[in-house]
N, C-alpha and C positions, 0 to 999 in steps of 0.2 A: 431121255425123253420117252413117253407114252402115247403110240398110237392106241388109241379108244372109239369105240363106236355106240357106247352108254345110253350119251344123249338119245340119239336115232332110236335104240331099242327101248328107252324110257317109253317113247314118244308114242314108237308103233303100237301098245299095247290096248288091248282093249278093256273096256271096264271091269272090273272083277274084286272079288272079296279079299284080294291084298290092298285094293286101294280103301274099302268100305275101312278094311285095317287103320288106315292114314288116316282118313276122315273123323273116323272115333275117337282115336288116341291122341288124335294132334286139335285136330276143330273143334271139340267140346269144351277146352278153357274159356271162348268167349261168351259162352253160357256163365261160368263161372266170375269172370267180369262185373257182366250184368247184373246176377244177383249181389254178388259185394256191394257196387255203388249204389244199386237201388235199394237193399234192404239197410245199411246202414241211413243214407238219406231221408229211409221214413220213419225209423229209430229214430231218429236226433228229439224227439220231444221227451220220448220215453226215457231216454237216457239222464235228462235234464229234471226228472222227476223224482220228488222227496221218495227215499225206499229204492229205489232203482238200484242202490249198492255201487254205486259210483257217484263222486263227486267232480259234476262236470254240466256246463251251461248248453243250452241247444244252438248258440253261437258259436261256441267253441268248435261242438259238430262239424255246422257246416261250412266252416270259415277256417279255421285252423286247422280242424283234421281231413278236411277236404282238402286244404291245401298242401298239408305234408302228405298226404294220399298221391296227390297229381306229382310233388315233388320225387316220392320214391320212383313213380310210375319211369320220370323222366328220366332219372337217377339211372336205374335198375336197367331199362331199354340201352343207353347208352353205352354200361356198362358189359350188361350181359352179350349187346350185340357184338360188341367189339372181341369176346373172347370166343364167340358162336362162330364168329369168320375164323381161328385161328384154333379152334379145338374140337370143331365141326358140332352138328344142329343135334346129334342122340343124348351127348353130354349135356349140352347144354337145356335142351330143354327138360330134363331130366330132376338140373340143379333147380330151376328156377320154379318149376311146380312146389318143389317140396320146399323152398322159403316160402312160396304162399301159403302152403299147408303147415306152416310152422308156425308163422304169422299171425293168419285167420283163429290158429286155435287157442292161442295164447290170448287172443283179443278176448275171449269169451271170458277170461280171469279176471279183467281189468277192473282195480279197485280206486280207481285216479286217474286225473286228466294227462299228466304227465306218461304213463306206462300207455293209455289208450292214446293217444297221437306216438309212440313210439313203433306199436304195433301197424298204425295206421301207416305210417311211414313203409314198414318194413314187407305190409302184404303187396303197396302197390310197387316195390323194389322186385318184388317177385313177378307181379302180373306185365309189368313194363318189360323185362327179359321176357315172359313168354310173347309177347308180339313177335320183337325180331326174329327168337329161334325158331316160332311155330310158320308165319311166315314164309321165311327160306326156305325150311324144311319141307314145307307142302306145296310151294312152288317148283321145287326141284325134282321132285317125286309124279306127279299128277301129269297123266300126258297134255299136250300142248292144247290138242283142239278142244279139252272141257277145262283148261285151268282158271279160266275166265269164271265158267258159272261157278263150281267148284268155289273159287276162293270169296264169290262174293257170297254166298248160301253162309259158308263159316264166317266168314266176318260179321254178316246177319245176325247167325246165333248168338251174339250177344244179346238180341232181346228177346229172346225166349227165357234166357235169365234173368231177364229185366221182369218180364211178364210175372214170370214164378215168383222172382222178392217182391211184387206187388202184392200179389193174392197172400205167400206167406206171410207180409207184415201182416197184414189183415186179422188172420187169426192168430198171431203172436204177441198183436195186441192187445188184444179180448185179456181182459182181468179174471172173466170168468175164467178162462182155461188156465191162463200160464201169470203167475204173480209177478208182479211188476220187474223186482232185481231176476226173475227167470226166461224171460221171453226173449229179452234181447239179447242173451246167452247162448240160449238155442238157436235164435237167426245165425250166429256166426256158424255154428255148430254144422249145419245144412251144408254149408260151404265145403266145410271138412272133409263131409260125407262122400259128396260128388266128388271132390278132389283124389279122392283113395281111390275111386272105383276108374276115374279117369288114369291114375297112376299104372292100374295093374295093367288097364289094355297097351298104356304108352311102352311099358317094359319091351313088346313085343314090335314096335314099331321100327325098321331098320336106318341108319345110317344113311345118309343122302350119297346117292354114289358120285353124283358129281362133286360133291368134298371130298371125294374118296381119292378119286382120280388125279384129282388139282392136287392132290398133299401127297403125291410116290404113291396111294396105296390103293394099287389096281388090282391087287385079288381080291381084294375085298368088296371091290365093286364089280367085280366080275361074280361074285358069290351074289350077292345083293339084289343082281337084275337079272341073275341066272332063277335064283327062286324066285321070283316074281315070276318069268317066263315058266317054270313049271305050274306056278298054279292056273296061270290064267289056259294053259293047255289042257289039264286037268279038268279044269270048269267047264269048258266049253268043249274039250275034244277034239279041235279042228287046229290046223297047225297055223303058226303064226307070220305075218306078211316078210319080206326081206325088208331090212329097215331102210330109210330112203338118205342119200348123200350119201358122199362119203368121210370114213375116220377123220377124228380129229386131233393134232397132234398136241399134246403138251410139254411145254418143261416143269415140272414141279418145283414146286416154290416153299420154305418148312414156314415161311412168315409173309407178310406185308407189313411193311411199316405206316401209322396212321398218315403221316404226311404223304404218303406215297398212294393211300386210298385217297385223300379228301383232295390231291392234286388231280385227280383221274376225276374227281365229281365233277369239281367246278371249272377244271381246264379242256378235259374230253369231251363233256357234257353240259356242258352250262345251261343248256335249254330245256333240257330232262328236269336239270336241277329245280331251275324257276317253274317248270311243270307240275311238278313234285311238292313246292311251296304253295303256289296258288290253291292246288285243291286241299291240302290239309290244311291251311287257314283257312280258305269258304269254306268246309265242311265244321272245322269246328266254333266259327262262329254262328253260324247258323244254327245246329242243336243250342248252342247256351242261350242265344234269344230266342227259343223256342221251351226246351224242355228247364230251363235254370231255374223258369220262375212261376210254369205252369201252375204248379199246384198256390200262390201267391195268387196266382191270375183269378182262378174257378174259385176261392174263399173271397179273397178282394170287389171282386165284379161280380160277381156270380152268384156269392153266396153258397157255395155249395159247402157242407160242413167239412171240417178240417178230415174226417178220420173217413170221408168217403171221397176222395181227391184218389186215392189207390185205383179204385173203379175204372177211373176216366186214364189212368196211367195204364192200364195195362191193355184202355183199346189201343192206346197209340203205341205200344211197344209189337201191338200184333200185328200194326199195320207197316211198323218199320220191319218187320223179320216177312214177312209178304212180299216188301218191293225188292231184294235181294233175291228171293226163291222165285217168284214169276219172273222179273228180267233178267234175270244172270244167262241165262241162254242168248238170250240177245244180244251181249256181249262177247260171244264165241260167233256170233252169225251176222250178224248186222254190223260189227264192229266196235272198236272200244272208244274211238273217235266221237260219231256220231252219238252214241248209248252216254259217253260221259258227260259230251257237252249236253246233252238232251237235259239226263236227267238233273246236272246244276243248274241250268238255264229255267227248266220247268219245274223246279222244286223254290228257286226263288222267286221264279212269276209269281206262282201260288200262293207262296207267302204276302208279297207285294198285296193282291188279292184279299187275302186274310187279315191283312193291316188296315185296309180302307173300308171293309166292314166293319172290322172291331171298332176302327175312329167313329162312324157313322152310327154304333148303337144297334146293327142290325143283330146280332150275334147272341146266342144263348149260351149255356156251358153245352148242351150237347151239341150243337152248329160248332161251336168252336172248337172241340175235342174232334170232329169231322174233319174240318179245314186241318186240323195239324195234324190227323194224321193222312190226308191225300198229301200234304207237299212231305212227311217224312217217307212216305213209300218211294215216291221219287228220292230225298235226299237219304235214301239208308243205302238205295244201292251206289247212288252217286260217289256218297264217303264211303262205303266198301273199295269200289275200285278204285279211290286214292292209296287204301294198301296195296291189293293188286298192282296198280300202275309202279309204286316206286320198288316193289318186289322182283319186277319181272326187266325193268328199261335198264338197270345196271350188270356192272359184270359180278361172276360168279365170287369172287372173293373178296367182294364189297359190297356183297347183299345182305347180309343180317346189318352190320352196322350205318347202311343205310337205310334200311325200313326202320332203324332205331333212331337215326336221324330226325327224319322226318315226323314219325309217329313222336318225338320230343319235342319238337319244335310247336307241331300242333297240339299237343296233350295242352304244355305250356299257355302257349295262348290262348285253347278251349279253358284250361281251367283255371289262369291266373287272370289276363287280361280281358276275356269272357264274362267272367263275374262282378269284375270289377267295375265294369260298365253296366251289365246288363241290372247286377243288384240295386244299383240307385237308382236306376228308371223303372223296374217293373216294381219297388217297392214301395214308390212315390204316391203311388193310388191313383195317379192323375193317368186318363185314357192315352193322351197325346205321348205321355213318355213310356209308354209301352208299346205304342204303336212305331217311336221310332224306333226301340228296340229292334222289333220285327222288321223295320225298313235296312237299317245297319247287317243283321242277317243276312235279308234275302243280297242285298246291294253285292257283298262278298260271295255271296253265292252264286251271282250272274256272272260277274264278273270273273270269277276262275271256270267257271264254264265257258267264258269267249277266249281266255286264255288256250282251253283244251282245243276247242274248235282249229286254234290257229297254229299251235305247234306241239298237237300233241302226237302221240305216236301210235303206228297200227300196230298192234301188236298181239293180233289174233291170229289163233293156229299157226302161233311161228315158235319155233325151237327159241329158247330161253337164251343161246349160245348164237344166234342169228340176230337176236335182239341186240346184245350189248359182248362183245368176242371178250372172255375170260383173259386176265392180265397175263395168261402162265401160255395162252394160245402159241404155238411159230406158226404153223400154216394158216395165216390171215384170210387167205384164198378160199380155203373151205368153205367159208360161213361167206362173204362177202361182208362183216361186220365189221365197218370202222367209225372210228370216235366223231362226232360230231364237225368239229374244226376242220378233218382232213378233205382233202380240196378233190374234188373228182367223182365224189359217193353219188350225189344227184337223190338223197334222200334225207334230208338234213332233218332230224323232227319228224321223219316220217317210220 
């Protein structure tokens, strides 16, 4: 057995250029994210075009390689999380960068539909495993009182990558600059780029000590948060607080076996579980009736020309990477309770709102690039802390393959079941089936925000190991953390 005091000293630490470390090396894939799905999505015509050097339809794009995209995504999460729990988060995130960067780069060859849906497959096998390991890993590391803002800012950064593949389509387009089979060669190319320089800072990135601890290897998390605690003394010169509570005991454990995690989800926890569902289906039905069919929307209604629909994308990706960086604080202070239900509640008001002017005629394309992006500022931070949320409410050696759970489940239905609805109605031309789109959205998005409201968890400024006590725990005591079911706790969901 290992008495450890880790957590506590993770906890106590004050801001410093070990964490800015974490931040850069780990948070910057969902920059990378963004620009994949958005620049390949504004490709698809290009690609479909006589000379373009591939032989492939702009259905094909966005229907089959979208959907073996969502399928690796789902694949790769699954897969990767499950080996992130049992071979800890430095490996693993490690692997799974560089199958993107393997992926992405090959994509740029593709001389057929056949090898370009292969590709496609194999980057989102990549980015699906960086959720879970990246996730965990910056959960476990970030002390308690900012992990809130912290994880909703990077989850954000996904449209800042959004942003950038909008403007790069733009002129990747342009025939003047880049010839048709070359433009869309170099969008993947971008990818590549950012990925290497993402790679070099990750090298440096350490080991999650509390993997370290749960698996027998406690010097090595004694090394791990020993240098942390010399730089942030270094930085700041003033010595550091005594950590608060006391040690925690563990037995180490070399494995879990899956039935032994997914008994612990839905028998420990069952109410996390259905926590955990509600907001990743409202959150990913709601982007698909929103953003699935936008650029449909502003050509259809609107009129606004095909090749200037980019413009109106990249207000709304600034306005989604805005409602994560202004309220993520408010989620460390105000609560994650109130802040989540808030923001699902009031991002599908909003919508609601947005649908009965659009039915009405009032709505221009710049009014209505307006309305989507106030309800995504609300809904960006909202679906941020559904990673948050199912990151931080389990225990420590069933947290990647649970963030891979979940982030599966909803990828799934954002991008299979999503489409599948949202494409007939917003394609139809007719106002009313658009506008029920939008209603279907916001409806899911009310609704797992009254879910939040009613059994969700506070889990602000509270130790990761207070939340959800690690399967390998003996001193139960320490932390007060028991499983959901057990009879006495007096905080069930809370």
């Amino acid at each position: 057995m290992i008495s450890t005091d880790v957590p506590a000293r993770l906890d106590r630490l004050p801001w410093s250029r070990w964490h800015w470390r974490i931040v850069i090396g780990l948070g910057t894939v969902w920059i990378l994210d963004g620009l994949e799905v958005t620049i390949v999505g504004n490709m698809a015509g290009r690609l479909a075009q006589q000379g373009s050097g591939i032989s492939i339809s702009t259905e094909q794009v966005t229907s089959v390689a979208a959907a073996l995209y969502v399928a690796g995504a789902c694949t790769g999460a699954l897969f990767f999380g499950w080996l992130t729990d049992r071979l800890g988060r430095k490996k693993l995130f490690m692997v799974t960068l560089a199958v993107y960067l393997a992926a992405t780069a090959v994509t740029a060859f593709s001389w057929t539909a056949w090898f370009f849906f292969l590709c496609r497959f194999f980057t989102g096998f990549g980015i699906g495993g960086e959720y879970a390991a990246i996730n965990s890993a910056i959960d476990e590391l970030i002390p308690a009182r900012v992990r809130g803002r912290v994880d909703l800012i990077i989850n954000g950064s996904f449209w800042i990558g959004a942003a950038v593949g909008a403007f790069a389509s733009i002129a990747l387009l342009n025939t003047a600059l880049f010839a048709t089979d070359l433009g869309w060669r170099l969008a993947f190319g971008i990818g590549v780029v950012l990925g290497l320089v993402i790679l070099l800072v990750r090298r440096h990135v350490p080991e999650s000590p509390r993997w370290l601890f749960t698996h027998g290897q406690a010097e090595e998390a004694e090394e791990v948060v020993s240098e942390a605690e010399r730089t942030v003394v270094e930085q700041s010169g003033a010595e550091l607080p005594e950590p608060e509570g006391e040690p925690i005991t563990i037995r180490p454990r070399a494995s879990i076996g899956f039935l032994t995690i997914a008994r612990t989800v839905t028998r420990s926890y069952p109410r996390r579980t259905t926590l955990g569902l509600a907001l990743f289906i409202g959150q990913a039905f709601l982007y698909n009736s929103v953003t699935f069919g936008y650029a449909v929307i502003l050509t259809t209604f609107f009129k606004v020309p095909t090749g200037n629909t980019g413009y109106y994308f990249a207000v709304i990706a600034v306005g989604n990477f805005l409602g994560p960086l202004l309220l993520g604080g408010l989620f460390d202070t105000v609560g994650r309770r109130p802040m989540i239900a808030g923001t699902y509640i009031g991002s599908g008001a909003l919508l609601f709102v947005t649908a009965f002017l659009f039915q009405r005629g009032d709505l221009t394309a710049t009014t209505m690039t307006a309305c989507w992006t106030a309800v995504l500022f609300l809904a960006s931070a909202g679906a941020s802390s559904a990673y948050l949320t199912v990151s931080e409410i389990f225990p420590l050696e069933t947290r990647a393959l649970c963030i891979a759970f979940f982030y599966a489940v909803g990828t799934a239905i954002g991008g299979i079941t999503g489409p599948l609805i949202f494409n007939g109605l917003v394609s139809s031309g007719k106002t009313r089936d658009t506008t029920l789109a939008f209603c279907i959205g916001a409806a899911l998005m009310v609704l797992a925000g009254l879910v939040e409201a009613a059994i969700g968890v506070r889990a602000e400024r509270r130790s990761l190991e207070s939340l959800a006590a690690p399967l390998s725990l003996v001193n139960q005591s320490a932390l007060g953390a028991q499983p959901e079911q057990s009879p006495g706790t007096g905080r069930r969901g809370a």
